[in-house]
C-alpha positions in Angstrom: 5.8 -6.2 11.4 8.7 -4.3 9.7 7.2 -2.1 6.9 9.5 -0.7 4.1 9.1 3.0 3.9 9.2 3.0 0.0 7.2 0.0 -0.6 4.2 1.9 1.8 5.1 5.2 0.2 4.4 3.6 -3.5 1.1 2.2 -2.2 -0.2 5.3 -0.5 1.2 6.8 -4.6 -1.0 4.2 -6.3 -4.0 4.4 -4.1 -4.2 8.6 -3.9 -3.7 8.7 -8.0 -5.9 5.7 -8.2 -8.3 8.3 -6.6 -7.6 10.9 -8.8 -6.1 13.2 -5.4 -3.1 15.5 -5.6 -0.5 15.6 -3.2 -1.8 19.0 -2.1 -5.5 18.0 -1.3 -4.6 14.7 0.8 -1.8 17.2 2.4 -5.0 19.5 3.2 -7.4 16.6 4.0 -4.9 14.9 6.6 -3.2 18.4 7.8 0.4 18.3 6.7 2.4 20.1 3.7 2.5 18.4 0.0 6.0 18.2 0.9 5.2 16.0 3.7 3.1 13.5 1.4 6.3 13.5 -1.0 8.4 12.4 1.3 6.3 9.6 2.6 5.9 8.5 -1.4 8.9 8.6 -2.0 9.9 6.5 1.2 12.1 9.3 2.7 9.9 9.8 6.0 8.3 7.0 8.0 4.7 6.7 7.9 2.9 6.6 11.6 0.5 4.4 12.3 -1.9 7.3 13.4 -1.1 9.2 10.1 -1.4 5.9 8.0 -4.9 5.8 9.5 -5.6 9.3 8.1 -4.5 8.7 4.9 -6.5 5.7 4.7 -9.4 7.2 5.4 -8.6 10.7 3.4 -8.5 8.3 0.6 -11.5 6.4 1.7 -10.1 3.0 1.7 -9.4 0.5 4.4 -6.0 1.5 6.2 -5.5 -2.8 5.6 -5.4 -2.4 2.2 -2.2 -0.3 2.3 -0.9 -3.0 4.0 -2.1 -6.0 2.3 -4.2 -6.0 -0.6 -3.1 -2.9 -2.5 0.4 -5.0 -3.8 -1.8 -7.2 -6.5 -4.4 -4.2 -7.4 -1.8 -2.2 -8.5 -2.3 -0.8 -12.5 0.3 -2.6 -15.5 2.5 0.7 -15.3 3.0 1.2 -11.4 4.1 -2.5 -10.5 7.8 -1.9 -11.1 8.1 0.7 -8.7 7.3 -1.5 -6.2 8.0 -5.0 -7.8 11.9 -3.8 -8.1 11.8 -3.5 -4.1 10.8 -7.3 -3.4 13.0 -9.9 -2.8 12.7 -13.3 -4.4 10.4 -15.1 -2.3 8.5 -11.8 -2.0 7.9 -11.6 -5.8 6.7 -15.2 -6.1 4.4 -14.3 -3.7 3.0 -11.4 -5.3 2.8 -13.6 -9.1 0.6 -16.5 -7.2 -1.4 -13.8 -5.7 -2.1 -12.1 -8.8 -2.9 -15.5 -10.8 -6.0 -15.7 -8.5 -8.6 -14.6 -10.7 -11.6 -14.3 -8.0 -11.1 -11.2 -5.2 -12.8 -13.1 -2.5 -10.7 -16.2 -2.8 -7.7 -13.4 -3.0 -9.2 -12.2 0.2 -9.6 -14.9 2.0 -5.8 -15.9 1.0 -4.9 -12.4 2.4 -6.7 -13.1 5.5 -5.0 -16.5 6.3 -1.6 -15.4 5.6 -2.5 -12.6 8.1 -3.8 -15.5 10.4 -0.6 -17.3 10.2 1.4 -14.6 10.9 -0.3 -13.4 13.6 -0.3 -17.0 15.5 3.7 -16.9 14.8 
C-alpha cells in the first residue's frame, strides 16, 4: 500500500489537534524535534511505520485509524486540506463513506474494503 505523505501528514494534523497536543509535546512524547513533526504534517518527510506506531499511540488512538478511519472523522474546516489531495474516484469514496450515519456500519465498510484489498 502506497501512502501519500501529505494525505498521512494532514491526518496525524487532525488527530494531534483533535487531541488538543502541540507539535512540541508529541515531538517529546515520540522523541524527535517539533521540526520533525512539521515536516511529517506537512508531507515533506516520510512517515515510518515504526514512528507511525508511536504517534498512534502518543496520541492514543489506533495506528489504523491514521490509515483508514480518520479520512470521514475529520472536523467541517480540516476536510479541504486533505479533500483537495484526492482524486475523483477517491472523493466519491470519501462522500459515500461520510453519508453513513451509523459508525459501526462505517466500520464494518472500512473493514471489508480492507478485506478486499488484502485478498487482491
Amino acid at each position: 500500500m502506497k501512502v501519500n505523505k501529505k494525505i498521512l501528514g494532514a491526518l496525524i494534523r487532525a488527530a494531534r489537534k483533535r487531541k488538543g497536543i502541540s507539535q512540541m509535546k508529541l515531538a517529546e512524547c515520540i522523541g524527535v524535534t517539533y521540526q520533525q513533526i512539521q515536516k511529517y504534517e506537512s508531507g515533506k518527510s516520510e512517515v515510518s511505520v515504526t514512528r507511525l506506531y508511536e504517534i498512534a499511540e502518543a496520541l492514543g488512538i489506533p495506528v489504523t485509524s491514521l490509515l483508514a478511519e480518520e479520512i470521514h472523522q475529520l472536523k467541517a474546516s480540516e476536510p479541504q486540506e486533505i479533500y483537495g489531495l484526492l482524486n475523483n474516484d477517491e472523493k466519491k469514496l470519501v462522500d459515500l463513506i461520510r453519508k453513513i450515519n451509523n459508525k459501526r456500519l462505517t466500520r464494518i465498510f472500512v473493514k471489508m474494503l480492507e478485506e478486499i484489498i488484502n485478498k487482491q
